[in-house]
VEXRO-523966 format. One record per residue (C-alpha): y, z, x; residue in three letters. Coordinates in nm, 3 decimals. Each point is the difference from the previous one (the first is absolute). Example, Ala and Ser with C-alpha at 12.3 -4.5 7.8 and 13.67 -1.06 7.14 Angstrom:
// VEXRO-523966
<yy: -0.450&zz: 0.780&xx: 1.230&rest: Ala>
<yy: 0.344&zz: -0.066&xx: 0.137&rest: Ser>
//
This chain:
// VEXRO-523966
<yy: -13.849&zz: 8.127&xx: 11.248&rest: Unk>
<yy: 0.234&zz: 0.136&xx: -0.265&rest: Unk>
<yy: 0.365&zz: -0.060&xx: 0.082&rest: Unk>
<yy: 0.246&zz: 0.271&xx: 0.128&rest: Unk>
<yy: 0.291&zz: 0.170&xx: -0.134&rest: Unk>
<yy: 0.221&zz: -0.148&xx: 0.234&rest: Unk>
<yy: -0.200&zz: -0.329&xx: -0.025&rest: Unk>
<yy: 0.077&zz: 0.012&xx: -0.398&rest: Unk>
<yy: 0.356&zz: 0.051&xx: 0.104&rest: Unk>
<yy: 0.001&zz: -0.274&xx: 0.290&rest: Unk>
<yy: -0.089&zz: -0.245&xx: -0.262&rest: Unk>
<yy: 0.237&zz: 0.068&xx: -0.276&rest: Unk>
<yy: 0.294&zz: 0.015&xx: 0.218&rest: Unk>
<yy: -0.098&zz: -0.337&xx: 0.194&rest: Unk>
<yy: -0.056&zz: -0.180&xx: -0.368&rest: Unk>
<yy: 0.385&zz: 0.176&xx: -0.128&rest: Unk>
<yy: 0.163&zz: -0.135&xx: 0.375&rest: Unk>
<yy: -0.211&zz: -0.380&xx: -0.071&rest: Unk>
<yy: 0.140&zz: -0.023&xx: -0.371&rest: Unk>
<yy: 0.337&zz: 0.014&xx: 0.129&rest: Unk>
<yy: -0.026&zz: -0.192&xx: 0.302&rest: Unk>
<yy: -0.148&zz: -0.247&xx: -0.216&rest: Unk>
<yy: 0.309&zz: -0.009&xx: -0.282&rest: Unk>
<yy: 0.256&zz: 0.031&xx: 0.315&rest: Unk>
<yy: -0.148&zz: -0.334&xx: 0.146&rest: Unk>
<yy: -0.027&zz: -0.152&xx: -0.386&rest: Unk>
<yy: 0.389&zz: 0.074&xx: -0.001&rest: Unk>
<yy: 0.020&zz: -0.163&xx: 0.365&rest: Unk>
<yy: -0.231&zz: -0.287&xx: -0.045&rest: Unk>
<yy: 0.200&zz: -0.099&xx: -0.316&rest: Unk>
<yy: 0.344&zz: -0.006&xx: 0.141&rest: Unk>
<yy: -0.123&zz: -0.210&xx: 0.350&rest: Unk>
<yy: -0.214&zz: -0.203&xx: -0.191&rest: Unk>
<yy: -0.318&zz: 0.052&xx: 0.126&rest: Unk>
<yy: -0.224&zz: -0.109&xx: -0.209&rest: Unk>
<yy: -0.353&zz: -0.173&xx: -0.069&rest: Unk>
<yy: 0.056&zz: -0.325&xx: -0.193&rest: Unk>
<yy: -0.252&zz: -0.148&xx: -0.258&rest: Unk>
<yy: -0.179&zz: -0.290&xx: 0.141&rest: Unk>
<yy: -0.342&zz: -0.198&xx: 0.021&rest: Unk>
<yy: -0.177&zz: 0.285&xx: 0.183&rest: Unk>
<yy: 0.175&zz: 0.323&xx: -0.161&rest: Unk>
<yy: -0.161&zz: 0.135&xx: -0.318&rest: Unk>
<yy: 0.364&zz: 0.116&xx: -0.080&rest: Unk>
<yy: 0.228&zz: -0.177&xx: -0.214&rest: Unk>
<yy: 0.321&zz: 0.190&xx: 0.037&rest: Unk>
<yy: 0.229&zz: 0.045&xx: 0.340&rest: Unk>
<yy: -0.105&zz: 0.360&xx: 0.151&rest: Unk>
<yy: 0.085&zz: 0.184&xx: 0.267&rest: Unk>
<yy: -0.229&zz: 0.027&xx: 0.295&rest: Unk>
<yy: -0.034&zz: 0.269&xx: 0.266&rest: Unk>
<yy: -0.068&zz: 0.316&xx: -0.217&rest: Unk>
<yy: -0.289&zz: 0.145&xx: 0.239&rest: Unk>
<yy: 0.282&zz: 0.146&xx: 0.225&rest: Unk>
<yy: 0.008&zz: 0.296&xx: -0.125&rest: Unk>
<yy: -0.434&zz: -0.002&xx: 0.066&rest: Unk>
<yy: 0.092&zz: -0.091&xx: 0.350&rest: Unk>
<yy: 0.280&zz: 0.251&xx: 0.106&rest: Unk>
<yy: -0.201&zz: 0.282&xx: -0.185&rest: Unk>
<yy: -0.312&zz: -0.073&xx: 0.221&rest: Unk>
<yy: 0.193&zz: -0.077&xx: 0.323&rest: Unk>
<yy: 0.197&zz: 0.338&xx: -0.037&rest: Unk>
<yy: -0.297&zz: 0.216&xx: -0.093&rest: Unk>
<yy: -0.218&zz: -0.132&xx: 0.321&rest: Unk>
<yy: 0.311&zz: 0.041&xx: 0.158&rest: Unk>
<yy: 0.044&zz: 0.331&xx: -0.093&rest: Unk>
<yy: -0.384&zz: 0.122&xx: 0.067&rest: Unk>
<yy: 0.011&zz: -0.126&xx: 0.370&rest: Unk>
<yy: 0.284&zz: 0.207&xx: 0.045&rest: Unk>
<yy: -0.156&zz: 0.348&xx: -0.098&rest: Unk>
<yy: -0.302&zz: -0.050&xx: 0.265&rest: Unk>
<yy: -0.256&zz: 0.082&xx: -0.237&rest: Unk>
<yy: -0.288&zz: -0.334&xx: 0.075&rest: Unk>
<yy: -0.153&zz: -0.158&xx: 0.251&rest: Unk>
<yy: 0.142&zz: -0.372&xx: 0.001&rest: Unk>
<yy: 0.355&zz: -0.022&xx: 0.031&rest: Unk>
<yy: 0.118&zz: -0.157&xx: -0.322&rest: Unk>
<yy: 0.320&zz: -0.094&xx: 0.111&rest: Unk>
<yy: -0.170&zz: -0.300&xx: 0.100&rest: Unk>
<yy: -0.120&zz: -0.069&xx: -0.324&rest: Unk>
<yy: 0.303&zz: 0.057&xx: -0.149&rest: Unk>
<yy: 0.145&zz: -0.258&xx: 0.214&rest: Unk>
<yy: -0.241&zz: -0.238&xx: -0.106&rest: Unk>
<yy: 0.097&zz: 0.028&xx: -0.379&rest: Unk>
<yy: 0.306&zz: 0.003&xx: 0.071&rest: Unk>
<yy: 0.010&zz: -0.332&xx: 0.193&rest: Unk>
<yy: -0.218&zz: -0.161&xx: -0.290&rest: Unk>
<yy: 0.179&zz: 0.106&xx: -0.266&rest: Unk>
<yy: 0.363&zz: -0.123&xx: 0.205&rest: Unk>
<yy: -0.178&zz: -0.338&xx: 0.023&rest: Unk>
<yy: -0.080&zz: 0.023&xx: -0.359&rest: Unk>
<yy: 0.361&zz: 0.070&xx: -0.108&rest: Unk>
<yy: 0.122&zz: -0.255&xx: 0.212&rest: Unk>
<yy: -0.191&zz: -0.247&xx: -0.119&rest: Unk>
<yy: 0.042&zz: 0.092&xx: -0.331&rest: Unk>
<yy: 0.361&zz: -0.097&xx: 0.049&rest: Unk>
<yy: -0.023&zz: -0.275&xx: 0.231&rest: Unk>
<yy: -0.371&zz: -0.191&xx: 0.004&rest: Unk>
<yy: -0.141&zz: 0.022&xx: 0.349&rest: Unk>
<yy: -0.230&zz: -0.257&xx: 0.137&rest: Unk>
<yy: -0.364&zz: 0.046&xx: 0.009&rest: Unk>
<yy: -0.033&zz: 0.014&xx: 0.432&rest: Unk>
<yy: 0.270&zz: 0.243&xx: 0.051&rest: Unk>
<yy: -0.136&zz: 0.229&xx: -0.289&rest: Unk>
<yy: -0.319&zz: 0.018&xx: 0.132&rest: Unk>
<yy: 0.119&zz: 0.106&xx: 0.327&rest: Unk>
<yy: 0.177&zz: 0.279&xx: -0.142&rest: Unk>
<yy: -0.244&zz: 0.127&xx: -0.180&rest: Unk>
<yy: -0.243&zz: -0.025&xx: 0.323&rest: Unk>
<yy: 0.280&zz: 0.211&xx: 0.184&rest: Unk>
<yy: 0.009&zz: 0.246&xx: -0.316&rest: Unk>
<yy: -0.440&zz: 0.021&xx: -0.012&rest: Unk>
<yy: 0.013&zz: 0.092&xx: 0.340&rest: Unk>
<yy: 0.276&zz: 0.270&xx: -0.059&rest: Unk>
<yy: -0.187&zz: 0.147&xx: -0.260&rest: Unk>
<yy: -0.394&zz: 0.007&xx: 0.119&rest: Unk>
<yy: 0.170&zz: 0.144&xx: 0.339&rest: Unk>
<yy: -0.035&zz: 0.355&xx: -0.168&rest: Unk>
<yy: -0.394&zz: 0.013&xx: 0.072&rest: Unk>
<yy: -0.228&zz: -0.017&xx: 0.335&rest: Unk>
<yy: -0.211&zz: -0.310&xx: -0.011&rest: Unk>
<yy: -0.406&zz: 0.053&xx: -0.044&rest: Unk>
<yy: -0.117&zz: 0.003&xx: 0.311&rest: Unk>
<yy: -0.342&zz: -0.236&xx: -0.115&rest: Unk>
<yy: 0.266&zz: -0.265&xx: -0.083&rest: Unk>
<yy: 0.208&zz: 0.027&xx: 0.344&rest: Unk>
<yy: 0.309&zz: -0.231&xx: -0.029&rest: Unk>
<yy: -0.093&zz: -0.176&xx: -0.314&rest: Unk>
<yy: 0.104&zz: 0.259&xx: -0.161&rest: Unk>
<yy: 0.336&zz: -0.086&xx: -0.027&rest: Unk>
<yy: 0.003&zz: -0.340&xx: -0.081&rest: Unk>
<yy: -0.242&zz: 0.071&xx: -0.294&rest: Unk>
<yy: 0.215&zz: 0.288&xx: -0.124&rest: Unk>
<yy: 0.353&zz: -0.186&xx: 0.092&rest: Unk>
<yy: -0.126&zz: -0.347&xx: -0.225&rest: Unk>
<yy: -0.183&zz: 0.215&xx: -0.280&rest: Unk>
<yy: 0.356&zz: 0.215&xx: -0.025&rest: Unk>
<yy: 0.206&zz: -0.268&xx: -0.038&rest: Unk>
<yy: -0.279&zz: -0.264&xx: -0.179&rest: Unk>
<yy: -0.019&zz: 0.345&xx: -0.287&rest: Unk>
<yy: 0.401&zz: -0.030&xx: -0.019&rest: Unk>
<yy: -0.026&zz: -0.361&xx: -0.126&rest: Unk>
<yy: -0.272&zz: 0.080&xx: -0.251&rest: Unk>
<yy: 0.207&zz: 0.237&xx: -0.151&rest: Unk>
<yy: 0.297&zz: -0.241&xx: 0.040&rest: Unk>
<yy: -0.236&zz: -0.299&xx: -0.175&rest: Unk>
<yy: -0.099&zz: 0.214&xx: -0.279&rest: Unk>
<yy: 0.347&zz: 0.125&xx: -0.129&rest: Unk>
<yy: 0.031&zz: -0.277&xx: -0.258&rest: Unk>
<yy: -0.070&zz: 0.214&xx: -0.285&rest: Unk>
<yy: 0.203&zz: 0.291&xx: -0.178&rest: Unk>
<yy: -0.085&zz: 0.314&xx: 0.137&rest: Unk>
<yy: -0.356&zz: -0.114&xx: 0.185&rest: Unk>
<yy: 0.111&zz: 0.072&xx: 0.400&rest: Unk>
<yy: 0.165&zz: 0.392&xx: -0.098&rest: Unk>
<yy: -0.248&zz: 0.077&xx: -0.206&rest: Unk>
<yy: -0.264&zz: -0.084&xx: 0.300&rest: Unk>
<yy: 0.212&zz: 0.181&xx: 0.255&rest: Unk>
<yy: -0.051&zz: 0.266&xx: -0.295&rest: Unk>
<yy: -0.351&zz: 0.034&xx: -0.012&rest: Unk>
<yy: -0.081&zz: -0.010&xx: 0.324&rest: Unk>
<yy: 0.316&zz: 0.208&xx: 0.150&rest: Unk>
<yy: -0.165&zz: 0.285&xx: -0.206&rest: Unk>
<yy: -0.346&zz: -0.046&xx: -0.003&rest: Unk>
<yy: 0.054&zz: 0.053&xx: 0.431&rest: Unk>
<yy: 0.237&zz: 0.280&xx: -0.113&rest: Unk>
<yy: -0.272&zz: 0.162&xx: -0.195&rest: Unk>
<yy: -0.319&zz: -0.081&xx: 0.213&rest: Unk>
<yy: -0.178&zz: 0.277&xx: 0.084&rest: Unk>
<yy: 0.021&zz: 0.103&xx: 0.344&rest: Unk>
<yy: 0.374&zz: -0.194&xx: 0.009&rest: Unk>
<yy: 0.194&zz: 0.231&xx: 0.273&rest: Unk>
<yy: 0.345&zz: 0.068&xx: -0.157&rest: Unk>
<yy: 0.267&zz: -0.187&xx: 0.151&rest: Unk>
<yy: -0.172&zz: -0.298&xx: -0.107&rest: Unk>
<yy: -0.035&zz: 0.129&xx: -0.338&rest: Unk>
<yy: 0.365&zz: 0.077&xx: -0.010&rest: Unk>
<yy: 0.028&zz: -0.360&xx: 0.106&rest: Unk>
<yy: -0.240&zz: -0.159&xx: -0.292&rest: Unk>
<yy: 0.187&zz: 0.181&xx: -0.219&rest: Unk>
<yy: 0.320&zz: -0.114&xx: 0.066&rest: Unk>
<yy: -0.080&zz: -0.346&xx: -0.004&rest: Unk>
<yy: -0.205&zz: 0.055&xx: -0.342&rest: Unk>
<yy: 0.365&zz: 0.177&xx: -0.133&rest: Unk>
<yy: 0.191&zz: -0.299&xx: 0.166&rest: Unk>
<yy: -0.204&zz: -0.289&xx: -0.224&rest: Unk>
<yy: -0.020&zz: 0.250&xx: -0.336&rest: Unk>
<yy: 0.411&zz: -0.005&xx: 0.046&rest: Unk>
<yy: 0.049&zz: -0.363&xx: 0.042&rest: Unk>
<yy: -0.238&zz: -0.124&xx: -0.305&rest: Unk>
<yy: 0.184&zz: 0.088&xx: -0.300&rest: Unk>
<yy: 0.230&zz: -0.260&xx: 0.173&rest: Unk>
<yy: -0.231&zz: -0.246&xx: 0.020&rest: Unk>
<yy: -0.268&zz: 0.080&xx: -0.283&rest: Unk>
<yy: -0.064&zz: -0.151&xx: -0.247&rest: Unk>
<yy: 0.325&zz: -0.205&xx: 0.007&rest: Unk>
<yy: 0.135&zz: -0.050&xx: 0.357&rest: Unk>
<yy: 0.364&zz: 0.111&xx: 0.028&rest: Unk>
<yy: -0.055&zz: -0.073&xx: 0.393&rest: Unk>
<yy: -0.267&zz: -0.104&xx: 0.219&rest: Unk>
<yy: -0.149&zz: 0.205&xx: 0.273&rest: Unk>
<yy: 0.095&zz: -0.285&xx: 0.263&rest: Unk>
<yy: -0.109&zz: -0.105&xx: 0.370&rest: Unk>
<yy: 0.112&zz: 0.362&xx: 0.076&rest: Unk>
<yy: -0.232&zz: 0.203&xx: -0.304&rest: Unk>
<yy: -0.273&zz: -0.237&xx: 0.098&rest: Unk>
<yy: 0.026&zz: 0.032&xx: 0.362&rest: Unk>
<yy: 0.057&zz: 0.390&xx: -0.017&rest: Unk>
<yy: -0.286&zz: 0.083&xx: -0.218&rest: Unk>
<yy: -0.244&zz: -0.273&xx: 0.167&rest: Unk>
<yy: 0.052&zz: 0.169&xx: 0.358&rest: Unk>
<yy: 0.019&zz: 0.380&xx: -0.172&rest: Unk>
<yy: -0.349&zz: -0.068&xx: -0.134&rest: Unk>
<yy: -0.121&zz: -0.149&xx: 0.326&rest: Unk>
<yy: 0.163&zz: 0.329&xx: 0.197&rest: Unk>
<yy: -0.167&zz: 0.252&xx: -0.248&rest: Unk>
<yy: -0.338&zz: -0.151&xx: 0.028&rest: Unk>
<yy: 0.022&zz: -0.031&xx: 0.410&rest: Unk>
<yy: 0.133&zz: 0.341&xx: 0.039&rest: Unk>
<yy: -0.223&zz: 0.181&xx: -0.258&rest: Unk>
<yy: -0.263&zz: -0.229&xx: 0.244&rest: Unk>
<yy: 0.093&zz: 0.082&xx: 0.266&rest: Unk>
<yy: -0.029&zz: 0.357&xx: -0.095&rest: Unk>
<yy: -0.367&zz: -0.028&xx: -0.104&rest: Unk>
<yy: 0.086&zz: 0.087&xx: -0.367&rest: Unk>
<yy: -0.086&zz: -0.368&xx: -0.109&rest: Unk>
<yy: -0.246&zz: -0.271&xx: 0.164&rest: Unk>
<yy: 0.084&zz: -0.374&xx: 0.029&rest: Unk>
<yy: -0.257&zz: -0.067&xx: -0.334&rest: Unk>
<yy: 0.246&zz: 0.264&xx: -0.189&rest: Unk>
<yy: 0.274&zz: -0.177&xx: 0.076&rest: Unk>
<yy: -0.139&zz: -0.348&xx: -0.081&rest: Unk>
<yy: -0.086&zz: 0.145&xx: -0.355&rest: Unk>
<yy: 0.333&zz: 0.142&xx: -0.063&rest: Unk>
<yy: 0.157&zz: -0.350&xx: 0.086&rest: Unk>
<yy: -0.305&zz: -0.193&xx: -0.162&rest: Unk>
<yy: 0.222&zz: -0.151&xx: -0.292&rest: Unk>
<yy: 0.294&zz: -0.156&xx: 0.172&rest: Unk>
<yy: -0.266&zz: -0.093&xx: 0.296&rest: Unk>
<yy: -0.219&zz: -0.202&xx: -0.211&rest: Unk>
<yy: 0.324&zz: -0.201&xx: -0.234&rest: Unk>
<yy: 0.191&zz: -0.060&xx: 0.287&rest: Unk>
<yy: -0.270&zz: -0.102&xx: 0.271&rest: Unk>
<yy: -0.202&zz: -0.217&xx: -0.246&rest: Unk>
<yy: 0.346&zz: -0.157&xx: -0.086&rest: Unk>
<yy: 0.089&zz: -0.092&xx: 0.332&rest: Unk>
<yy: -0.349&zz: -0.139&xx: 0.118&rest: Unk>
<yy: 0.022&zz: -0.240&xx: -0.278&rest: Unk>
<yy: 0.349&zz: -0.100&xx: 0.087&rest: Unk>
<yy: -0.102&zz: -0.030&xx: 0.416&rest: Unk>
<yy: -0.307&zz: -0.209&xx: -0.135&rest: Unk>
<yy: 0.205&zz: -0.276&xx: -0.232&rest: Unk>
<yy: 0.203&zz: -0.086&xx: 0.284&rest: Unk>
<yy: 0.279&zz: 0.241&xx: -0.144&rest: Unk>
<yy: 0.275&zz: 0.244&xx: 0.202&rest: Unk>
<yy: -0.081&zz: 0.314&xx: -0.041&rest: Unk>
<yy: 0.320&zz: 0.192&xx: 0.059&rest: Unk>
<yy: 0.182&zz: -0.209&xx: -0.271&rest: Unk>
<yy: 0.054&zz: 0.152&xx: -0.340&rest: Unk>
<yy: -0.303&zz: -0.116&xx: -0.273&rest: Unk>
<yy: -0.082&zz: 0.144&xx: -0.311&rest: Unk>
<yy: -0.362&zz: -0.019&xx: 0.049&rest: Unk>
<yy: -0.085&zz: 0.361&xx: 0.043&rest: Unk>
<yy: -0.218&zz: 0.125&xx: -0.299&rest: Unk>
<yy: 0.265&zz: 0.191&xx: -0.137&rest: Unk>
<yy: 0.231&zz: -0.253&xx: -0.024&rest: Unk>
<yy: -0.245&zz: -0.231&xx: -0.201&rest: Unk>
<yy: -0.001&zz: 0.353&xx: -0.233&rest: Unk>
<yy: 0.345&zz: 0.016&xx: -0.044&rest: Unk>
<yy: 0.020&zz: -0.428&xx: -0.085&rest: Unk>
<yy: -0.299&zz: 0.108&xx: -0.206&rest: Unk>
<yy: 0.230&zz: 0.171&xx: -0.260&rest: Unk>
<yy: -0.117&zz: 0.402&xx: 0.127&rest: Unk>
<yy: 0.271&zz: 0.277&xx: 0.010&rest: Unk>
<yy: 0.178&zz: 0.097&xx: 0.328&rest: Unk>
<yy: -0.124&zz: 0.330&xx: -0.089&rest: Unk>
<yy: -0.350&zz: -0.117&xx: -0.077&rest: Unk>
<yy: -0.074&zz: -0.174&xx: 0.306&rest: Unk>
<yy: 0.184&zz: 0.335&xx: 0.216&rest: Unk>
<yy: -0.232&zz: 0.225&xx: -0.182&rest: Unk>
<yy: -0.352&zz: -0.174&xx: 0.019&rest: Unk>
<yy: 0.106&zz: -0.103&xx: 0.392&rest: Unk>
<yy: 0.046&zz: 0.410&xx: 0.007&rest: Unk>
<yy: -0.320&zz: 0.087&xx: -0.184&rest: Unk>
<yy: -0.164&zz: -0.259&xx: 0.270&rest: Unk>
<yy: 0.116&zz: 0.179&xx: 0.304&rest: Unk>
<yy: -0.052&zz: 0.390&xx: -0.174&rest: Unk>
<yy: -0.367&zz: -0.122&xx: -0.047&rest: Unk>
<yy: -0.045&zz: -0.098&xx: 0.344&rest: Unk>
<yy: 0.174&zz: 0.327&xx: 0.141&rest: Unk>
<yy: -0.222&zz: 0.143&xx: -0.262&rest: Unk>
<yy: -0.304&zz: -0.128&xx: 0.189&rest: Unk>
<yy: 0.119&zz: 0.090&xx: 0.291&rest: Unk>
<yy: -0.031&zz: 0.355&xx: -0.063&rest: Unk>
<yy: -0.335&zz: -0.058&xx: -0.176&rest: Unk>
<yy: -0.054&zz: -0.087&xx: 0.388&rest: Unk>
<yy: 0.103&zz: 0.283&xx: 0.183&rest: Unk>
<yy: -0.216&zz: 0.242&xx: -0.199&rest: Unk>
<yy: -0.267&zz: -0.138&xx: 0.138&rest: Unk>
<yy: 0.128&zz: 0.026&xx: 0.361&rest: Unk>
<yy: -0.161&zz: -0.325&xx: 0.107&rest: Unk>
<yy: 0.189&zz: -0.283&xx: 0.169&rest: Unk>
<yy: -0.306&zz: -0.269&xx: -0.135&rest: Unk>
<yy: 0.057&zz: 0.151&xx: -0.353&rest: Unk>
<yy: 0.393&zz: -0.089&xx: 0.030&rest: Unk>
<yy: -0.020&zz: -0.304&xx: 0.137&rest: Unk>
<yy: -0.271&zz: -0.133&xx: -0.285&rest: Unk>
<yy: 0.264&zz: 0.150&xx: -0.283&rest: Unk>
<yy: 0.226&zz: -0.251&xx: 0.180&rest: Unk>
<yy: -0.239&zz: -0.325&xx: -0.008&rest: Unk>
<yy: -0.045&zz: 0.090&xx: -0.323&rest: Unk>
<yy: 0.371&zz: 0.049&xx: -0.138&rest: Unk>
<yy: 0.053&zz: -0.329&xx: 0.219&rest: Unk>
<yy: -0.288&zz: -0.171&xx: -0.186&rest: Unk>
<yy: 0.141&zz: 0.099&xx: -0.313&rest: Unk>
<yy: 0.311&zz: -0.119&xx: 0.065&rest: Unk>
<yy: -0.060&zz: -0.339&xx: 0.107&rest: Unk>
<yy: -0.199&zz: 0.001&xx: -0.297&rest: Unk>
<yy: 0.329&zz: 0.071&xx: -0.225&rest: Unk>
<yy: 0.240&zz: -0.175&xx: 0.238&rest: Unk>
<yy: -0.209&zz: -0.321&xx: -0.061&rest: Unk>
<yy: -0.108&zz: 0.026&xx: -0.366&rest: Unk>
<yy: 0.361&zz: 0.081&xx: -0.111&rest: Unk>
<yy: 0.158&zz: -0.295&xx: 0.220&rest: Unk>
<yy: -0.244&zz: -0.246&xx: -0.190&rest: Unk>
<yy: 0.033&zz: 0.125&xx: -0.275&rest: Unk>
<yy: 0.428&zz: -0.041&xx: -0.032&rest: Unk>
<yy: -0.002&zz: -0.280&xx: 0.237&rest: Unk>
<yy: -0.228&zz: -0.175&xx: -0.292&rest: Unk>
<yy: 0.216&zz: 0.105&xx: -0.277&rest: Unk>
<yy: 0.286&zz: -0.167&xx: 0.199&rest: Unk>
<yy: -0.202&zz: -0.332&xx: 0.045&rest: Unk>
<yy: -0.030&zz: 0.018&xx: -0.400&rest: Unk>
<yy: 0.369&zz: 0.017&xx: -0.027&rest: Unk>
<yy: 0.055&zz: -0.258&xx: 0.308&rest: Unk>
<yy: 0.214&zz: 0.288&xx: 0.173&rest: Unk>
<yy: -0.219&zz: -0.029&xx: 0.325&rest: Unk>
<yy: 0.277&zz: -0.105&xx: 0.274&rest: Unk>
<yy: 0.096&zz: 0.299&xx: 0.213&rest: Unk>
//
């Protein structure tokens, strides 16, 4: 579906209002101190200030905000609104203050179930339903929270996939509105944070984009415009670094909320790759599987959608593997193997 006018318009002005939310909370982060300090596990080397992804966060709250009030969907999307909003509060707040692990968690429980409150449970599921949708909500939060440890990699994937649901064919129009704000909200903050980081997106950017994702795919779901195999292949990418990761971690006997840097784009970036690079070829990886994904639909078969799935999956595990080996060996040469 080719984008709108006002859709065109929607995500220039949301991109102009992020850039200078974004240099606002620079100047603001700099003079309260706020910032991200070099250490063992940062792959910066020079104090910066953390929190940036507020202007993502108050740009997405406001325009769901704004939709429910005009009366013009189904779900009411004040809830998920509220939802965002409560993630992205805990994100700021611990952003300036560390939380705990526990009382995170239950927060971000109390958020999922905020946000997934917009739709009507399947019926073949009965009350399952909401557990599944309450712990995938807030377990696709954290994944987008584990993987912002590289310049530009989270807004760039709340890029991609904000307007690949924009554009979907079939995408009913407040929720392309939506993608397309959020797409405009991550294009403003990356000169900021591209290829040189001037701030990081934060708890807040992380949280905001991680739950604006998850809201875009269950609403454009819920709204039979995608099916649960679409949605897998749009998040294929962060699914497959992030939930390999953390399997190996549970297995070794390792916590798996603490921070690491044994994702496989953090062994890129110790590697000696660009910020940029690593961004880019993450992007290309999730436009190819969106890319199958309408391959998919034109052949209006749920079995044909779900194989372009197992395959992108097999593929990969294939590259999530080889590439691990491949610089965790290197490192071994060098005797730079300790995590």
């Amino acid at each position: 579906m080719l984008p709108s006018l006002s859709n065109l318009t929607g995500f220039v002005a949301a991109a102009i209002a992020s850039g200078l939310l974004t240099a606002a909370w620079i100047h603001f982060a700099n003079r309260r101190q706020l910032l991200d300090l070099p250490g063992a596990r940062r792959v910066h080397d020079i104090p910066t200030p953390r929190g940036g992804g507020i202007g993502i966060a108050l740009l997405l709250t406001a325009t769901l905000a704004w939709l429910d009030s005009l009366e013009i969907h189904q779900p009411s999307l004040g809830w998920a609104a509220a939802g965002i909003a409560l993630f992205s509060a805990l994100g700021l707040f611990d952003d300036i203050r560390p939380l705990r692990a526990l009382p995170k968690l239950v927060v971000q429980l109390f958020a999922a179930a905020m946000l997934v409150s917009v739709i009507q449970a399947p019926i073949e599921l009965g009350w399952l339903a909401w557990p599944i949708a309450i712990l995938a909500c807030a377990y696709t939060v954290n994944l987008f929270n584990f993987m912002d440890g590289s310049n530009g990699l989270v807004a760039v994937q709340g890029l991609v996939i904000s307007l690949a649901v924009a554009c979907w064919p079939g995408q009913v129009g407040w929720l392309s509105v939506t993608g397309f704000v959020m797409a405009g909200a991550c294009a403003g903050f990356l000169p900021f944070n591209l290829p040189r980081a001037r701030v990081f997106l934060g708890d807040v950017g992380s949280h905001a984009i991680g739950a604006g994702v998850f809201a875009l795919l269950l609403l454009s779901w819920s709204q039979s415009v995608l099916g649960l195999a679409e949605c897998l292949l749009f998040a294929t990418p962060v699914l497959i670094d992030t939930g390999y990761t953390l399997v190996r971690r549970a297995l070794a006997g390792r916590p798996v909320w603490r921070a690491h840097r044994e994702h496989l784009y953090q062994y890129a970036v110790r590697s000696g790759h660009s910020h940029l690079a690593i961004c880019l070829a993450y992007a290309a990886w999730t436009t190819i599987s969106i890319g199958l994904a309408a391959i998919g639909l034109s052949f209006r078969s749920s079995l044909v959608m779900w194989s372009l799935f197992i395959l992108n999956w097999t593929a990969g595990t294939a590259i999530y593997c080889g590439m691990r080996r491949h610089w965790l060996t290197a490192r071994m040469r060098r005797g730079t193997t300790r995590e």
